[in-house]
VEXPATI-235687 format. One record per residue (C-alpha): x, y, z; chain. Coordinates in Angstrom, 2 decimals. Layout:
REM VEXPATI-235687
[[X, Y, Z], "A"]
...
//
This chain:
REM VEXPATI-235687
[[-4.49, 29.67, 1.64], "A"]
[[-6.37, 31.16, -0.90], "A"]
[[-9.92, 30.47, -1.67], "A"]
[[-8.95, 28.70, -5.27], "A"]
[[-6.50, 26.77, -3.35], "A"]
[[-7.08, 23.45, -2.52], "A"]
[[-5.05, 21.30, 0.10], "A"]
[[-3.60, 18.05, -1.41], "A"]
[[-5.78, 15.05, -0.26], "A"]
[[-3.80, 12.38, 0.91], "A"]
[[-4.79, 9.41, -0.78], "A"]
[[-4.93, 6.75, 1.79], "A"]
[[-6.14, 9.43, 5.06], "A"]
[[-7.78, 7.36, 7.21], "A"]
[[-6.45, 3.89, 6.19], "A"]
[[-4.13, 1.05, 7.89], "A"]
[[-1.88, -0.38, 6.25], "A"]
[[-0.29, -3.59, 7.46], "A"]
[[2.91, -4.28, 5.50], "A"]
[[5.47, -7.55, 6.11], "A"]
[[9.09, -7.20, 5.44], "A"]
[[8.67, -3.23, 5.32], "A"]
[[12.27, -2.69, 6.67], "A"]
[[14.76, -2.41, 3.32], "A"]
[[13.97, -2.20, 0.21], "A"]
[[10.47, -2.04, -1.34], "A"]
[[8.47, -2.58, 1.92], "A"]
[[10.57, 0.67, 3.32], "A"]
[[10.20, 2.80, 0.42], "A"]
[[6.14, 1.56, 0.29], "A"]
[[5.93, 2.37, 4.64], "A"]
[[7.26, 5.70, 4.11], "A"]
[[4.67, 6.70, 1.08], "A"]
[[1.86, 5.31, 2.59], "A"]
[[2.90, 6.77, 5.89], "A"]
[[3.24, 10.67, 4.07], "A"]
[[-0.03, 9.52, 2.27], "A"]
[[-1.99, 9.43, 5.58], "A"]
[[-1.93, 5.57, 6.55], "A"]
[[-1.22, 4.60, 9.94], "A"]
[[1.79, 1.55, 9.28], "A"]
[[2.07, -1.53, 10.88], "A"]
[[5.36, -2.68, 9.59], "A"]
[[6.47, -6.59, 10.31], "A"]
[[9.74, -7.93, 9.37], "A"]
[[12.07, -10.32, 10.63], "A"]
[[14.97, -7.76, 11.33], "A"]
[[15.36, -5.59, 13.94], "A"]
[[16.52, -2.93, 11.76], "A"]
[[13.07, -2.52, 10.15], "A"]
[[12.62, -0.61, 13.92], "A"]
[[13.94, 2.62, 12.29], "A"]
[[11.40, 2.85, 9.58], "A"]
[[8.76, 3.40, 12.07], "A"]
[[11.26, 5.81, 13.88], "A"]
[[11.31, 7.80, 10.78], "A"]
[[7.50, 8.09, 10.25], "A"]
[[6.74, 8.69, 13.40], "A"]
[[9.72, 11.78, 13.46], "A"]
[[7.94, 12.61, 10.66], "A"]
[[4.56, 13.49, 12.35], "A"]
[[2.63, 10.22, 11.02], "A"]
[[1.70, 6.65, 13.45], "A"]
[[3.74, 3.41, 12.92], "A"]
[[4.87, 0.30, 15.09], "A"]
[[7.45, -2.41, 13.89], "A"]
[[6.40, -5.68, 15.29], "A"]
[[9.35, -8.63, 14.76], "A"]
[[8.33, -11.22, 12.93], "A"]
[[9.03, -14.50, 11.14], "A"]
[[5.85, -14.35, 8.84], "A"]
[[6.32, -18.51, 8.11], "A"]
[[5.25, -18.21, 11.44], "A"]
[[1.36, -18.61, 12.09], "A"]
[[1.82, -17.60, 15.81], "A"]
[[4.08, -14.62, 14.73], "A"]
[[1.26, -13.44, 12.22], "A"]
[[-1.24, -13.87, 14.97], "A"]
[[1.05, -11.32, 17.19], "A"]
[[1.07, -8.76, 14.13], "A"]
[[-2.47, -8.68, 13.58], "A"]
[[-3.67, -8.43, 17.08], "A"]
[[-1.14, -5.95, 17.70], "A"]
[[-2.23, -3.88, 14.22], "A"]
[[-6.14, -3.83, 15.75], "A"]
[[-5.28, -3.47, 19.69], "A"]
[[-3.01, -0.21, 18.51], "A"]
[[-5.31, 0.87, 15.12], "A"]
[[-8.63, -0.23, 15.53], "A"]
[[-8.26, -2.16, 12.13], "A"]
[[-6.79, -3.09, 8.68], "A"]
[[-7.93, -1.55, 5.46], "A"]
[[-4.47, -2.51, 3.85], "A"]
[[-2.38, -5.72, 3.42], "A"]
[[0.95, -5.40, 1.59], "A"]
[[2.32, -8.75, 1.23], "A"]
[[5.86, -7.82, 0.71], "A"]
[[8.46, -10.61, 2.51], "A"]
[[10.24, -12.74, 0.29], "A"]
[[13.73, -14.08, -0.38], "A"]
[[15.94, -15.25, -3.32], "A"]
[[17.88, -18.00, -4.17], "A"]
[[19.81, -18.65, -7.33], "A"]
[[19.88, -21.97, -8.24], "A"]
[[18.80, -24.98, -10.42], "A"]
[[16.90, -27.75, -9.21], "A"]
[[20.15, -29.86, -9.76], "A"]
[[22.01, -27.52, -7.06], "A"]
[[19.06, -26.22, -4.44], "A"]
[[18.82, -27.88, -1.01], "A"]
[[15.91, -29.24, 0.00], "A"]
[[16.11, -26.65, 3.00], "A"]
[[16.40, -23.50, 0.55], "A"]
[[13.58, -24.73, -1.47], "A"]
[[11.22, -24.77, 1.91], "A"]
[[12.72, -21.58, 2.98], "A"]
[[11.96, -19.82, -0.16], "A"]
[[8.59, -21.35, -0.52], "A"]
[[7.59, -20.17, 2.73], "A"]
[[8.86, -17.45, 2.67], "A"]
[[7.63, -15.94, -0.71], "A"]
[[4.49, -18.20, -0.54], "A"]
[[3.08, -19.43, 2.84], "A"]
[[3.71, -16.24, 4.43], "A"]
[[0.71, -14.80, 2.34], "A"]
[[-1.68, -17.64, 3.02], "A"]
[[-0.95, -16.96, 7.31], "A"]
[[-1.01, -13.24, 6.92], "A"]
[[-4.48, -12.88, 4.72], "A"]
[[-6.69, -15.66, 6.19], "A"]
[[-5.93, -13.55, 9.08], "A"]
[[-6.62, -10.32, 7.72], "A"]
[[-9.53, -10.95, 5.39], "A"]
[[-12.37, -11.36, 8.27], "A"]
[[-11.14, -8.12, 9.31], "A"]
[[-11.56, -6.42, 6.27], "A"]
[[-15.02, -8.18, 5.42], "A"]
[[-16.15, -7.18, 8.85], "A"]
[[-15.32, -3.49, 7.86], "A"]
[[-16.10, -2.11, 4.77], "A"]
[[-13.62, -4.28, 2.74], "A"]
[[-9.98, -3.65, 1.65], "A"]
[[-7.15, -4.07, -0.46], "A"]
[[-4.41, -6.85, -0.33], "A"]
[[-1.19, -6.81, -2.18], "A"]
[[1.11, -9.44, -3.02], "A"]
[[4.30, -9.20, -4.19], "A"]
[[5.11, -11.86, -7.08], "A"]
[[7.47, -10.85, -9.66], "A"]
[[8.56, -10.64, -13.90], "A"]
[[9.32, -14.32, -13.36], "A"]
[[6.39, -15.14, -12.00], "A"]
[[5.03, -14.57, -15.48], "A"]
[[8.40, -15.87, -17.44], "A"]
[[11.37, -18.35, -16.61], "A"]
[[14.64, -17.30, -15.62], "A"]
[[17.80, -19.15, -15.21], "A"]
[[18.95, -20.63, -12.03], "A"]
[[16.36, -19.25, -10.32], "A"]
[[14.26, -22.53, -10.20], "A"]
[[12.66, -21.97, -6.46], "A"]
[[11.97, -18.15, -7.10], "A"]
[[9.97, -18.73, -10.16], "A"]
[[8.09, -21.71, -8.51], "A"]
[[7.32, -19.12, -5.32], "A"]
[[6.52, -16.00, -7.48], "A"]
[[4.60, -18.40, -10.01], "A"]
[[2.18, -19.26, -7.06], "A"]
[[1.90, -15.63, -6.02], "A"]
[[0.35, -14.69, -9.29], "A"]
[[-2.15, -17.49, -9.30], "A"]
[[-3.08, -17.21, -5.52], "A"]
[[-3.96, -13.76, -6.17], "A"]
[[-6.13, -14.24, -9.05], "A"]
[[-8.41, -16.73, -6.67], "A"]
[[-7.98, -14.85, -3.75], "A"]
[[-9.73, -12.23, -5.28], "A"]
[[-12.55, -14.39, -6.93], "A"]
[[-13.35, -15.75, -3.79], "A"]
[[-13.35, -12.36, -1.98], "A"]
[[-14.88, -9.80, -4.01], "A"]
[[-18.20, -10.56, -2.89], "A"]
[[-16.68, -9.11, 0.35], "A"]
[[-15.12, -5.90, -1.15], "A"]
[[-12.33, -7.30, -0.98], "A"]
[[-9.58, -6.37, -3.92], "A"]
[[-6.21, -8.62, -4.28], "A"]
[[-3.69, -7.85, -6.79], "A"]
[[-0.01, -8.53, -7.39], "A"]
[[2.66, -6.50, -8.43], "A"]
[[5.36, -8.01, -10.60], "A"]
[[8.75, -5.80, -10.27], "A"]
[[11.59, -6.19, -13.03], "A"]
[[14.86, -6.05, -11.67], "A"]
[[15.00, -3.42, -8.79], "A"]
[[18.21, -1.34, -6.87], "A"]
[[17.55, -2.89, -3.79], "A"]
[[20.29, -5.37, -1.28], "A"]
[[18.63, -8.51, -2.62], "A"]
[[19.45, -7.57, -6.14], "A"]
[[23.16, -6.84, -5.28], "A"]
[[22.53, -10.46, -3.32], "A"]
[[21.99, -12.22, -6.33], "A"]
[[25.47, -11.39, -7.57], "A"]
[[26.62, -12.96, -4.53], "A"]
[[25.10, -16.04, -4.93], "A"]
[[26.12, -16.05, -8.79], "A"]
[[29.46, -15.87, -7.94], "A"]
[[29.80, -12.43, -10.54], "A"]
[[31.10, -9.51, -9.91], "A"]
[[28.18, -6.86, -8.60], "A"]
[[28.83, -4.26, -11.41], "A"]
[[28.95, -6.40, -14.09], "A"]
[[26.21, -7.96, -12.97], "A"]
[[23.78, -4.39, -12.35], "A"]
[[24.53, -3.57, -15.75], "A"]
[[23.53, -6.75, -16.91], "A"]
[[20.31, -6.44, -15.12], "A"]
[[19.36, -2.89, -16.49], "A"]
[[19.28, -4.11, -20.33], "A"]
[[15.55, -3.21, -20.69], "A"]
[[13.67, -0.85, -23.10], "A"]
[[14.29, 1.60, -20.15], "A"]
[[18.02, 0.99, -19.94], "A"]
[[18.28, 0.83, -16.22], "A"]
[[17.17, -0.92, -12.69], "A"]
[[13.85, 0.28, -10.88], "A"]
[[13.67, 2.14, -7.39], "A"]
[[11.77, 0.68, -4.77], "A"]
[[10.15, 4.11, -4.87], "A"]
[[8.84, 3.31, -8.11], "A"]
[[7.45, -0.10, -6.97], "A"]
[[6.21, 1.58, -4.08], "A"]
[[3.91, 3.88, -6.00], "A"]
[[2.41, 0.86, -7.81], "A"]
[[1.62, -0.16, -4.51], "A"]
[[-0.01, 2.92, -3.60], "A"]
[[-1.78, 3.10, -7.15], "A"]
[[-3.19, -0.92, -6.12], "A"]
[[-3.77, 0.00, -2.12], "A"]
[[-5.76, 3.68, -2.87], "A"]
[[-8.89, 3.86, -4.06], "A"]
[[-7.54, 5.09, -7.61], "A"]
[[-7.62, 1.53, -7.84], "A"]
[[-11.28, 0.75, -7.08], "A"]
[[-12.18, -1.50, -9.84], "A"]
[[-8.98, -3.26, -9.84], "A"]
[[-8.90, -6.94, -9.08], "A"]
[[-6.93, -9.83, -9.63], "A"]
[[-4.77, -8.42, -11.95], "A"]
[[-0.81, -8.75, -11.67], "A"]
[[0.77, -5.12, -12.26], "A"]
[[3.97, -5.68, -14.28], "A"]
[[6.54, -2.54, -13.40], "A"]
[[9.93, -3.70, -14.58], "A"]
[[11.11, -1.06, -17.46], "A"]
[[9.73, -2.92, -20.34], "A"]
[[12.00, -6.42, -19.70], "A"]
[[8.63, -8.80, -20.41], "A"]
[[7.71, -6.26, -23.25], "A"]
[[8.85, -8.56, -25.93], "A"]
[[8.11, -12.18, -24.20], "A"]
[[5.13, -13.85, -25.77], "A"]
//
């Protein structure tokens, strides 16, 4: 290397990062860049197949585990945590990532989806960060990230749950991080727009419309198409580094300009 040469500082070396349903989707694509950005990953998700994300980081020279979990779960949480410090020594990162979808109206939801949803999207951030939080205060604080959503912020139709669940993200955020900045302590949400992922092509499913027809409609935004989880992933980065040091509270919209005209 030559002298004027500089090696690339990674921008979270040194840091743990605990991330829940980290095995499709956004959580994968945010495990393997904060892997490559020096984190260690603890990745927790309900599917076995979130196993070979922490295959490929570890292949890939960098420290992971995948823990099983149902994060509704408060003894499941428990497991994830003590596992994250027995294997880590700590947490310096919480990504908030499980949730699920379901398209419906009030008129048409089960009372059974509407719990699911709920604690899924919802009650799986309460378990996970009143675990995590008197880990972080007893270090030297940390970042937690939840991911809400564009309809947290706006209405959609037939979506009546999801906007409820990613609604109360938003505003659990905001006083999470009130009542823990004193503790160094940042929380912020990240609400994605319509992004290429298996729940997305879900949705169509549950619509009853045909998946292409469906994509298309989705990517009429300013941008003209659908996010990457890659792309949500480095908003996640951008929230979890310390880029992001005087950041709190705040919900990050990344959805290709679809709320730029709501009021």
């Amino acid at each position: 290397m030559a002298c004027s040469e500089k090696a690339a500082v990674k921008s979270l070396a040194g840091k743990i990062a605990l991330i829940t349903g980290a095995g499709s989707g956004i959580g994968r694509a945010a495990a393997l860049l904060f892997a490559r950005e020096g984190a260690a990953v603890a990745i927790a998700d309900i599917n076995q197949s979130a196993q070979a994300v922490a295959e490929e980081i570890i292949r890939s020279g960098g420290h992971a585990f995948f823990e099983p979990a149902d994060v509704t779960q408060a003894i499941d949480c428990q497991r994830v945590a003590d596992r994250t410090l027995r294997e880590f020594g700590g947490i310096h990162v919480l990504f908030n990532n499980a949730g699920i979808m379901r398209r419906a109206s009030v008129t048409e939801l089960s009372e059974q989806d509407w719990d699911r949803v709920m604690a899924v999207n919802v009650k799986s951030i309460f378990l996970m960060s009143r675990l995590v939080i008197p880990i972080m205060a007893d270090g030297c604080g940390g970042s937690i990230i939840n991911t809400a959503s564009g309809w947290g912020l706006a209405g959609g139709p037939r979506a009546a749950v999801y906007c409820a669940s990613k609604g109360a993200v938003v505003l659990l955020t905001k006083t999470m991080a009130i009542d823990h900045g004193p503790q160094k302590i940042r929380v912020n949400c990240i609400c994605p727009g319509d992004t290429d992922t298996g729940m997305l092509r879900d949705e169509a499913r549950q619509l009853g419309a045909r998946e292409d027809v469906f994509l298309a409609d989705s990517a009429r935004r300013p941008l003209g198409r659908l996010g990457k989880p890659e792309e949500i992933a480095q908003a996640a980065l951008y929230l979890a580094s310390d880029a992001s040091s005087f950041v709190t509270g705040t919900a990050l919209v990344v959805d290709g300009g679809g709320l730029a005209g709501s009021a």
